[in-house]
Jmol script that loads the backbone (N, CA, C; Angstrom):
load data "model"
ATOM      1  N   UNK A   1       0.834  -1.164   0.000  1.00  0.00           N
ATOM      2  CA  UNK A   1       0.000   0.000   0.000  1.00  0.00           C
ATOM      3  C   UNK A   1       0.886   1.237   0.000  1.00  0.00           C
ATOM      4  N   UNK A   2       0.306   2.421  -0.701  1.00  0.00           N
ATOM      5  CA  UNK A   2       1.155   3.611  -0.958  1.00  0.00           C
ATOM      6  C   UNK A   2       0.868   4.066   0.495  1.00  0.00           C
ATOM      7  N   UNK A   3       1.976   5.507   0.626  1.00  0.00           N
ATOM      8  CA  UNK A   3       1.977   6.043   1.742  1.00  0.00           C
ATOM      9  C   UNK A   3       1.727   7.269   1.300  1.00  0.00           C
ATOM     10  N   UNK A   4       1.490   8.606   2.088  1.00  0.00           N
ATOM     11  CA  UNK A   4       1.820   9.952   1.971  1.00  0.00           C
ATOM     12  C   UNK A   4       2.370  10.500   3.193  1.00  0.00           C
ATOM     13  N   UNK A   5       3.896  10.259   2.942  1.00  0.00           N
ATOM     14  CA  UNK A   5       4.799  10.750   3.813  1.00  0.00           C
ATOM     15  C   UNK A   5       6.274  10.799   2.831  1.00  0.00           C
ATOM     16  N   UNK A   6       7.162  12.040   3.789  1.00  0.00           N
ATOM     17  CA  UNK A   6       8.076  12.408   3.261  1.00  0.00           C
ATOM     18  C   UNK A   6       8.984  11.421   2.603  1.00  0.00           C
ATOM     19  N   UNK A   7       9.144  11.148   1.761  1.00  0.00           N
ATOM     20  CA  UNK A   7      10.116  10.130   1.365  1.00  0.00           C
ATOM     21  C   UNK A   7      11.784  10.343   1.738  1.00  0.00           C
ATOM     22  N   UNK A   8      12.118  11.815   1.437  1.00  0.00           N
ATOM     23  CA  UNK A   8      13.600  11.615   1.765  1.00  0.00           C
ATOM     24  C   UNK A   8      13.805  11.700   3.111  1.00  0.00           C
ATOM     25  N   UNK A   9      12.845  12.135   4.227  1.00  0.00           N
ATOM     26  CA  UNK A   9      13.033  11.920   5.452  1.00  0.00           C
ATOM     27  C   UNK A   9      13.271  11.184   5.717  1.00  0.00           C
ATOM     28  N   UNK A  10      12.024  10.053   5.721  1.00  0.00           N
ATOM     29  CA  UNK A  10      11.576   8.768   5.785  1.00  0.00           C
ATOM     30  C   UNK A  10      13.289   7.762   5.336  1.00  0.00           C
ATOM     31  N   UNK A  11      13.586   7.926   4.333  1.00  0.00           N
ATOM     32  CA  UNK A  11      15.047   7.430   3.821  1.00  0.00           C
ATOM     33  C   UNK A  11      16.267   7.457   4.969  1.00  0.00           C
ATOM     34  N   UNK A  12      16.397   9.135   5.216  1.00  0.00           N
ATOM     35  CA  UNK A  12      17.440   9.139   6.298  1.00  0.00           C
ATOM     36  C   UNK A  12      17.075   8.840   7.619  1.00  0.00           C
ATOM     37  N   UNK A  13      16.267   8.605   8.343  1.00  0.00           N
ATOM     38  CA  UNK A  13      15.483   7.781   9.451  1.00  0.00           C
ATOM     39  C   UNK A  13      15.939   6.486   9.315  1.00  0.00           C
ATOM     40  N   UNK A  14      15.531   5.747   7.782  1.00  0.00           N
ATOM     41  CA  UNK A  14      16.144   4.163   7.825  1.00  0.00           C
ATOM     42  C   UNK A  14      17.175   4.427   7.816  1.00  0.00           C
ATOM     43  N   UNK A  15      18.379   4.761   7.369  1.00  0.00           N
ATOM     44  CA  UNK A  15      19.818   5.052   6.785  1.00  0.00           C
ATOM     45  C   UNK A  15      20.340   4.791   8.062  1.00  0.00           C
ATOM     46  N   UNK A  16      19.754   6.116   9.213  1.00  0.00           N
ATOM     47  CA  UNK A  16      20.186   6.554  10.810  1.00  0.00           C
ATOM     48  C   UNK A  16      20.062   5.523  11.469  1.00  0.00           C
ATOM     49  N   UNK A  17      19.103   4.400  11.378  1.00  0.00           N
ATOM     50  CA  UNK A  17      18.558   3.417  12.187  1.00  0.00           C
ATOM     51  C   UNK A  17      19.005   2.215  12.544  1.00  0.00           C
ATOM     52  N   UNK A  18      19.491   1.904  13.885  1.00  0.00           N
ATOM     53  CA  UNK A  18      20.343   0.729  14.083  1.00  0.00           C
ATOM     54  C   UNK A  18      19.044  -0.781  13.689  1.00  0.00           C
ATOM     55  N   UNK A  19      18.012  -0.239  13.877  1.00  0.00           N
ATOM     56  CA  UNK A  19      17.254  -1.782  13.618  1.00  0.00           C
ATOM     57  C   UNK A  19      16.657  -1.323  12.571  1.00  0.00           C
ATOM     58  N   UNK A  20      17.140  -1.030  11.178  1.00  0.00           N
ATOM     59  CA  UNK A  20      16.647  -1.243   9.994  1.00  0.00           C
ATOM     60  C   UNK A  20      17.691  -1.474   9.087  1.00  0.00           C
ATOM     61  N   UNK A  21      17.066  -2.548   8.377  1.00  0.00           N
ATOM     62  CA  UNK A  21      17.933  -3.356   7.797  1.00  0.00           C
ATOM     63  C   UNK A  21      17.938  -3.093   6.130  1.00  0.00           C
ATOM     64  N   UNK A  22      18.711  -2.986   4.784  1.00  0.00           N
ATOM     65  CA  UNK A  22      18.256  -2.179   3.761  1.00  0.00           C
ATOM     66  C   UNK A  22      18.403  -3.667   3.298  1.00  0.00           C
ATOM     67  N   UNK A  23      17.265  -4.614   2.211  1.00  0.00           N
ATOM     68  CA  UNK A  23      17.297  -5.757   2.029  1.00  0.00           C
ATOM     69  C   UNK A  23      18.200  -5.363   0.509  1.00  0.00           C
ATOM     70  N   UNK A  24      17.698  -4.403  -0.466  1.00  0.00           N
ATOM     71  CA  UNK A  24      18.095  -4.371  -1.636  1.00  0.00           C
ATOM     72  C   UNK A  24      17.748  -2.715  -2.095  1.00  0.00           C
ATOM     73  N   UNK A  25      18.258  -2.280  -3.156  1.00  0.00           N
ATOM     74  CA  UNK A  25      18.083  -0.727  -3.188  1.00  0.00           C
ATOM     75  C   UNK A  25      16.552  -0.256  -3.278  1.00  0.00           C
ATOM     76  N   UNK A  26      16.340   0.517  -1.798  1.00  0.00           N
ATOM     77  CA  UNK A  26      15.592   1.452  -1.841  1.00  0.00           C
ATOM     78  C   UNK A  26      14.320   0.036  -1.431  1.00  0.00           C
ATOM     79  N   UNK A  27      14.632  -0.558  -0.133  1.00  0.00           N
ATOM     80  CA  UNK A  27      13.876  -1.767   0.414  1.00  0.00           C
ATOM     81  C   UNK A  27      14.129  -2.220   1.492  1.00  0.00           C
ATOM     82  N   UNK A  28      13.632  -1.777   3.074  1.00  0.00           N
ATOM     83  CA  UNK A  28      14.113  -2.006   4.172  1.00  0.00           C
ATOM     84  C   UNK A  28      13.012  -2.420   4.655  1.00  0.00           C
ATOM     85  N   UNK A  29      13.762  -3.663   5.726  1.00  0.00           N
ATOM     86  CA  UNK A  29      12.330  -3.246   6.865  1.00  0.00           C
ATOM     87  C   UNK A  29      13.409  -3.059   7.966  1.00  0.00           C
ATOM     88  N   UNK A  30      12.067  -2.651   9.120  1.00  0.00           N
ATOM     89  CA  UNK A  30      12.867  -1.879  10.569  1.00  0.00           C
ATOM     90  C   UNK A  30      11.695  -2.376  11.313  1.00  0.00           C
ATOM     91  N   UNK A  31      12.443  -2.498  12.499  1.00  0.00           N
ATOM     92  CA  UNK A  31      11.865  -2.635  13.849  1.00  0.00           C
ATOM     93  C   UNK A  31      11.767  -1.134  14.370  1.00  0.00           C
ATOM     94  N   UNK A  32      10.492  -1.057  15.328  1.00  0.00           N
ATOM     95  CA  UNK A  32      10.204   0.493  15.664  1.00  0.00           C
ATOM     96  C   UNK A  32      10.101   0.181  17.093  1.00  0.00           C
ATOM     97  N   UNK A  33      11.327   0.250  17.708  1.00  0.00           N
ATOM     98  CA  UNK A  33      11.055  -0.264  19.068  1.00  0.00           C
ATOM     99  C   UNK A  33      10.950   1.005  20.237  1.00  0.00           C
ATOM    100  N   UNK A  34      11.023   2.090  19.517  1.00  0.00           N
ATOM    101  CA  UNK A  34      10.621   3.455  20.537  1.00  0.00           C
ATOM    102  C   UNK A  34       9.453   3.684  20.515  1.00  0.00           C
ATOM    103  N   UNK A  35       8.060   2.503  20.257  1.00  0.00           N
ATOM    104  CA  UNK A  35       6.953   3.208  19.894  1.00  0.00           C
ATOM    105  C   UNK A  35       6.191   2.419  21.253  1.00  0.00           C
ATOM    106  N   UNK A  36       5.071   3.033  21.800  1.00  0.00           N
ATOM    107  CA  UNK A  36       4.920   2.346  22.998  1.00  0.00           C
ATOM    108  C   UNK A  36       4.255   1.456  22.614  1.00  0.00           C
ATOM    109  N   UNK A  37       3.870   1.114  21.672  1.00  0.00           N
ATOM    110  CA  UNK A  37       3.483  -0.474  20.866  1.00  0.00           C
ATOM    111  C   UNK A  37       4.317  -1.151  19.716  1.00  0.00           C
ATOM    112  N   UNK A  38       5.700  -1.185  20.280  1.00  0.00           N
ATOM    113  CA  UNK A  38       6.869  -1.614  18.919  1.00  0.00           C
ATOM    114  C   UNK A  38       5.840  -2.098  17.732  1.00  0.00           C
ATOM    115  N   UNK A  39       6.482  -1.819  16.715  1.00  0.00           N
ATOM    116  CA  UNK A  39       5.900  -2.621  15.190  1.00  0.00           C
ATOM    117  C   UNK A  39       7.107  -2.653  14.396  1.00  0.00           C
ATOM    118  N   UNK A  40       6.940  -3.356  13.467  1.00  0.00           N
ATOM    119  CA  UNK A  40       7.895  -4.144  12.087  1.00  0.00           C
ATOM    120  C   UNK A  40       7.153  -3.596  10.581  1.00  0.00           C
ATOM    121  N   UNK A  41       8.137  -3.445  10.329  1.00  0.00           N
ATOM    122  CA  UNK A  41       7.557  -3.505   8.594  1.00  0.00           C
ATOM    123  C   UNK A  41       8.517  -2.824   7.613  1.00  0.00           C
ATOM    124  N   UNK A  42       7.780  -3.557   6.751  1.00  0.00           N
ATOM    125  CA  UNK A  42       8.323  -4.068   5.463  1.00  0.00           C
ATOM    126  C   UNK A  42       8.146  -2.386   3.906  1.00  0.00           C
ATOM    127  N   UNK A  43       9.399  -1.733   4.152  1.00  0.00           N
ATOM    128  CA  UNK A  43       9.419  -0.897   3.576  1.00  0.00           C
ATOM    129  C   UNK A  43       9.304  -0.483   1.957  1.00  0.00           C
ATOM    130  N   UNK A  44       8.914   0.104   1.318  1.00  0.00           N
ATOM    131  CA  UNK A  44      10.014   0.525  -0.043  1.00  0.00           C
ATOM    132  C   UNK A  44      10.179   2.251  -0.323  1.00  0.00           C
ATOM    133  N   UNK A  45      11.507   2.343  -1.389  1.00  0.00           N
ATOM    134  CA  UNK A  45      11.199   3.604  -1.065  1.00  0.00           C
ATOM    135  C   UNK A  45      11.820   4.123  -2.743  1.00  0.00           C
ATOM    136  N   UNK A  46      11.128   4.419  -3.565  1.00  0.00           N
ATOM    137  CA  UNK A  46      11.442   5.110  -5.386  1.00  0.00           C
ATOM    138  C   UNK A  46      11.164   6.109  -5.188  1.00  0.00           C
ATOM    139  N   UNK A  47      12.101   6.908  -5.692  1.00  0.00           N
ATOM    140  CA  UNK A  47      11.969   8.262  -5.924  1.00  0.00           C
ATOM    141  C   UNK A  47      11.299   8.883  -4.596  1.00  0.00           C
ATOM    142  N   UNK A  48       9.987   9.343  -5.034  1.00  0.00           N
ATOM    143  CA  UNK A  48       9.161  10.201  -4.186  1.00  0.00           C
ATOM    144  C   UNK A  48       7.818   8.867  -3.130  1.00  0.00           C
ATOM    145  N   UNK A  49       8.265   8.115  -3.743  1.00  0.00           N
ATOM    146  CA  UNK A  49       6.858   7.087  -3.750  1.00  0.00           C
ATOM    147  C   UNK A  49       7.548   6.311  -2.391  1.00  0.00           C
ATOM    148  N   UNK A  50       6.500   6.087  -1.360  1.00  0.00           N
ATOM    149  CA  UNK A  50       6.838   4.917  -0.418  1.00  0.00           C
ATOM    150  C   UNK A  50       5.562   4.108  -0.211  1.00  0.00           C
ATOM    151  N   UNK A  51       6.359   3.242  -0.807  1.00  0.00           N
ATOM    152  CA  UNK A  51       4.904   1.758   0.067  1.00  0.00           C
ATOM    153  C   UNK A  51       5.606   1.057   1.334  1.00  0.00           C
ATOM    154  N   UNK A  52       4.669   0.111   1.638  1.00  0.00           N
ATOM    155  CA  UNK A  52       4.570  -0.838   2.758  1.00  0.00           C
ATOM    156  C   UNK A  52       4.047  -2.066   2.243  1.00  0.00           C
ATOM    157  N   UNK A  53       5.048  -3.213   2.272  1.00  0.00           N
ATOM    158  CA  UNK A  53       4.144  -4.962   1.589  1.00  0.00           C
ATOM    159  C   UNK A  53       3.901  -5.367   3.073  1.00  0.00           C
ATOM    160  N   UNK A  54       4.229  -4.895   4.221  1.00  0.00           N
ATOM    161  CA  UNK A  54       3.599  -5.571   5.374  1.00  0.00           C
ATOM    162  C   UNK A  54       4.209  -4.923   6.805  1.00  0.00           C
ATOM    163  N   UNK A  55       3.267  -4.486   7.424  1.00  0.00           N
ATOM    164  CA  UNK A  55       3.404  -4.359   8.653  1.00  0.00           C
ATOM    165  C   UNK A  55       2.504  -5.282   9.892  1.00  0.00           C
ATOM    166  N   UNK A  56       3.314  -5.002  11.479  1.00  0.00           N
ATOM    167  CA  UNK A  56       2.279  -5.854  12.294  1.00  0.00           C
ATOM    168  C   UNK A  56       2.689  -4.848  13.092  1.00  0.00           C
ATOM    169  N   UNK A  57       2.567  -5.286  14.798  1.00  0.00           N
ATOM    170  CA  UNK A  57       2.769  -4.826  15.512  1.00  0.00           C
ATOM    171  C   UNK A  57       3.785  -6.032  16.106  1.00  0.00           C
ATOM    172  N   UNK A  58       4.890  -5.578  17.305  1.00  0.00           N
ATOM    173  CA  UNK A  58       5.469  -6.946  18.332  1.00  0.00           C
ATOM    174  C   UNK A  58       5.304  -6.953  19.536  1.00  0.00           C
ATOM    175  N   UNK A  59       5.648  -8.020  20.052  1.00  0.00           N
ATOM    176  CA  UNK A  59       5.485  -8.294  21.467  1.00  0.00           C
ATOM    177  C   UNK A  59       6.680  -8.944  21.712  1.00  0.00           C
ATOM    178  N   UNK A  60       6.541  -8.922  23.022  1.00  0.00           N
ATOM    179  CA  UNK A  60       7.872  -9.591  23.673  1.00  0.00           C
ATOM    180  C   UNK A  60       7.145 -10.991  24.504  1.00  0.00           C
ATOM    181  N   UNK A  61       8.610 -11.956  24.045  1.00  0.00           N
ATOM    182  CA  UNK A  61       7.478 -13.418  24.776  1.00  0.00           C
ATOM    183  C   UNK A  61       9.429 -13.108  25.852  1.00  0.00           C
ATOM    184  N   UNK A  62       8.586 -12.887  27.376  1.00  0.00           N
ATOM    185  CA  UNK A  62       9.504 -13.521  28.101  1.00  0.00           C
ATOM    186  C   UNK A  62      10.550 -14.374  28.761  1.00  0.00           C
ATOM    187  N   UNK A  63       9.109 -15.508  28.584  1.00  0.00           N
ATOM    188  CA  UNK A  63       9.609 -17.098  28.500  1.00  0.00           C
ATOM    189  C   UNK A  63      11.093 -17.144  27.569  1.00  0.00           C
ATOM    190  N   UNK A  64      10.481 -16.978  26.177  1.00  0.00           N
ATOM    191  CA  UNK A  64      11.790 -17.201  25.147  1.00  0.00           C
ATOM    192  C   UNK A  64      12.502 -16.181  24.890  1.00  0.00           C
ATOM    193  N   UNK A  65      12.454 -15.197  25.563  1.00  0.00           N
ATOM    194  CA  UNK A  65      13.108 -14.111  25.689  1.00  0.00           C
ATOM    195  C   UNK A  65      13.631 -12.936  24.359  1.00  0.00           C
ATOM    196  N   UNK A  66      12.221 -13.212  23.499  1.00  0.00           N
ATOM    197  CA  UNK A  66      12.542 -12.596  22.059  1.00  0.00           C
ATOM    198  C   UNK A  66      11.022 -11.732  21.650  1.00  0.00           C
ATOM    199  N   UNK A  67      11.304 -10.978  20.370  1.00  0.00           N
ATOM    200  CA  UNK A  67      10.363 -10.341  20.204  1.00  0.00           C
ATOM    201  C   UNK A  67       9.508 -11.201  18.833  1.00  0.00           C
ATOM    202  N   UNK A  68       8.095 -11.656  18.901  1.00  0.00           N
ATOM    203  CA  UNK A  68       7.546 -11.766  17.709  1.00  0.00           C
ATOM    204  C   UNK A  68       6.789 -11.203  17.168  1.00  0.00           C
ATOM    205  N   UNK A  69       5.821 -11.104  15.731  1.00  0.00           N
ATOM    206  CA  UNK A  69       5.005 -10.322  15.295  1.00  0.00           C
ATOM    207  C   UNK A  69       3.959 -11.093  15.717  1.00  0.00           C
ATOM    208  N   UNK A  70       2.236  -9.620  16.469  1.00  0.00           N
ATOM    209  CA  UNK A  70       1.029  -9.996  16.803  1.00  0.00           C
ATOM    210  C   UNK A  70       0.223  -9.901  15.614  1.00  0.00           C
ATOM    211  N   UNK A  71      -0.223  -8.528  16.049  1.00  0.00           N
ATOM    212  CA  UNK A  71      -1.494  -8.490  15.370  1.00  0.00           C
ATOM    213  C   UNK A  71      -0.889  -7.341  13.800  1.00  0.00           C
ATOM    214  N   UNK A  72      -1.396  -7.863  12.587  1.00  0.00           N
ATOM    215  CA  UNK A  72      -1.468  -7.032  11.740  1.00  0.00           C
ATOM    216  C   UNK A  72      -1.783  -5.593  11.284  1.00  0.00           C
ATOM    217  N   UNK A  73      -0.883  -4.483  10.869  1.00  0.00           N
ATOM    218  CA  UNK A  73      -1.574  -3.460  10.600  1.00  0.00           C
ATOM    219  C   UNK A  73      -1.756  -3.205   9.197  1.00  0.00           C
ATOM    220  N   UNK A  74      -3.291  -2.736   9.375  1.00  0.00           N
ATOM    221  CA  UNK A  74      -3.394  -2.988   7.760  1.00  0.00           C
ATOM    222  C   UNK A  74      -3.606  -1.629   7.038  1.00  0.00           C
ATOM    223  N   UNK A  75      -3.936  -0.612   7.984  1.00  0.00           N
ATOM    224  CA  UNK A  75      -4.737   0.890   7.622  1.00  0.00           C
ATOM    225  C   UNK A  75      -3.421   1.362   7.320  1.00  0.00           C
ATOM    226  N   UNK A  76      -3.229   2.481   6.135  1.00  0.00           N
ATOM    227  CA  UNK A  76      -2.086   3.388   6.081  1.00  0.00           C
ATOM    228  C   UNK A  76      -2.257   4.193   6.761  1.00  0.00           C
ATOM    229  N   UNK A  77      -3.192   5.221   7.099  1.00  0.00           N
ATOM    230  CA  UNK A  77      -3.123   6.124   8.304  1.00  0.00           C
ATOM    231  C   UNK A  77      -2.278   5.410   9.528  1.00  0.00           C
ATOM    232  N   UNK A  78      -2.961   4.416   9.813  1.00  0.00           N
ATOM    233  CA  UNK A  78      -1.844   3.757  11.452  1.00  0.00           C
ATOM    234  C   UNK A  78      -0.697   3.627  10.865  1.00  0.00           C
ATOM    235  N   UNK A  79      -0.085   2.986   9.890  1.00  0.00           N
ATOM    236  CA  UNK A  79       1.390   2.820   9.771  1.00  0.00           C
ATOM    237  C   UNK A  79       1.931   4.137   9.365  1.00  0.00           C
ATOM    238  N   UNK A  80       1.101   4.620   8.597  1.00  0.00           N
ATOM    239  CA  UNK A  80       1.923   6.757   8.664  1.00  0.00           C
ATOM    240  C   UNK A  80       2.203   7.174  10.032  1.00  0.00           C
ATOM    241  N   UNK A  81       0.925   7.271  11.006  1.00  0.00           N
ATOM    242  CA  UNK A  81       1.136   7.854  12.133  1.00  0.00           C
ATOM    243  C   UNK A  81       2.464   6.579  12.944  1.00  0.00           C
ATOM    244  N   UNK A  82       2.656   5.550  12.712  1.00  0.00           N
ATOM    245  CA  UNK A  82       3.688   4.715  13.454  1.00  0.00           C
ATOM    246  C   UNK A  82       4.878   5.363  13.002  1.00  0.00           C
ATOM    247  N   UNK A  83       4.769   5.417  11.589  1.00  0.00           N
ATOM    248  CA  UNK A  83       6.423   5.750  11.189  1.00  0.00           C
ATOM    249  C   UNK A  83       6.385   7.561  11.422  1.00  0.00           C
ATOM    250  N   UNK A  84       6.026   8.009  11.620  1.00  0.00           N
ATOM    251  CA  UNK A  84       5.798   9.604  11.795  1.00  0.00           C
ATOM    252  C   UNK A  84       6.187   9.575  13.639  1.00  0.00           C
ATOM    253  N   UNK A  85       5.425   8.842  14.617  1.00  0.00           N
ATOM    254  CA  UNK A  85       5.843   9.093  15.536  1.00  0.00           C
ATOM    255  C   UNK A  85       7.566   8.331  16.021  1.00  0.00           C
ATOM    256  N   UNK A  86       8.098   7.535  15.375  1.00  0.00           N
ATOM    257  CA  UNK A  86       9.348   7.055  15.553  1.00  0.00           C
ATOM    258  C   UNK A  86      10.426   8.024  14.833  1.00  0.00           C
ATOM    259  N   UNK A  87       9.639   8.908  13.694  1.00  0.00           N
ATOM    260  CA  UNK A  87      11.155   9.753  13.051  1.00  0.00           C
ATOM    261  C   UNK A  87      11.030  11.014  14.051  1.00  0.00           C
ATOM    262  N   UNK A  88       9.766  11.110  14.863  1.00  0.00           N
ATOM    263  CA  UNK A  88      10.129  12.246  15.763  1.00  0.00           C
ATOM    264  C   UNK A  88      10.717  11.938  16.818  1.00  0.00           C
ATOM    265  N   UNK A  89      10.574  10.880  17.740  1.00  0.00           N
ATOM    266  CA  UNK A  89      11.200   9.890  18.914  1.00  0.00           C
ATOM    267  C   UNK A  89      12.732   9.959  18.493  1.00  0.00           C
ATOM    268  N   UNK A  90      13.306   9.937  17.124  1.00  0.00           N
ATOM    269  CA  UNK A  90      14.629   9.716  16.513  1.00  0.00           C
ATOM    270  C   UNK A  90      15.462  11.222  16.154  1.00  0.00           C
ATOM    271  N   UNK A  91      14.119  12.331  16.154  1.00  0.00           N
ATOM    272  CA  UNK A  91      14.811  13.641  16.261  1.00  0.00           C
ATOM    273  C   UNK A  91      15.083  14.049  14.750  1.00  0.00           C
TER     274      UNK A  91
END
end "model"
wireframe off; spacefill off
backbone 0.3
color backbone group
């Protein structure tokens, strides 16, 4: 799904980001673990254009002492406002 958010921001945010990972040019995903509901997802980023092939939200399992993906986000408004409140958390 398309986004409407800054793209070259959005770029140097992943670039800056110790938990985002760039899979292939202009294709990351990142963990958003400053958000008070961490989430994951699956970036892209051409030119001016940014989509998303998948986001969720995570949790932490104690027991196994790791983080997995819950529940799905599917609305672009929520994943704008997710990635909007982590590039401000990041300054």
């Amino acid at each position: 799904m398309r986004l409407s958010i800054d793209a070259k921001a959005l770029l140097s945010f992943l670039e800056g980001n110790p938990d985002a990972e760039q899979l292939s040019s202009g294709e990351y995903v990142v963990d958003l673990f400053e958000l008070d509901r961490p989430a994951t997802m699956e970036i892209s980023i051409k030119g001016d254009s940014v989509s998303v092939q998948g986001a969720a939200y995570l949790e932490f399992d104690t027991e196994l002492q790791g983080w997995y993906m819950s529940d799905t986000v599917t609305e672009p408004e929520e994943i704008q406002a997710l990635l909007k409140k982590a590039m401000e958390a990041n300054g």
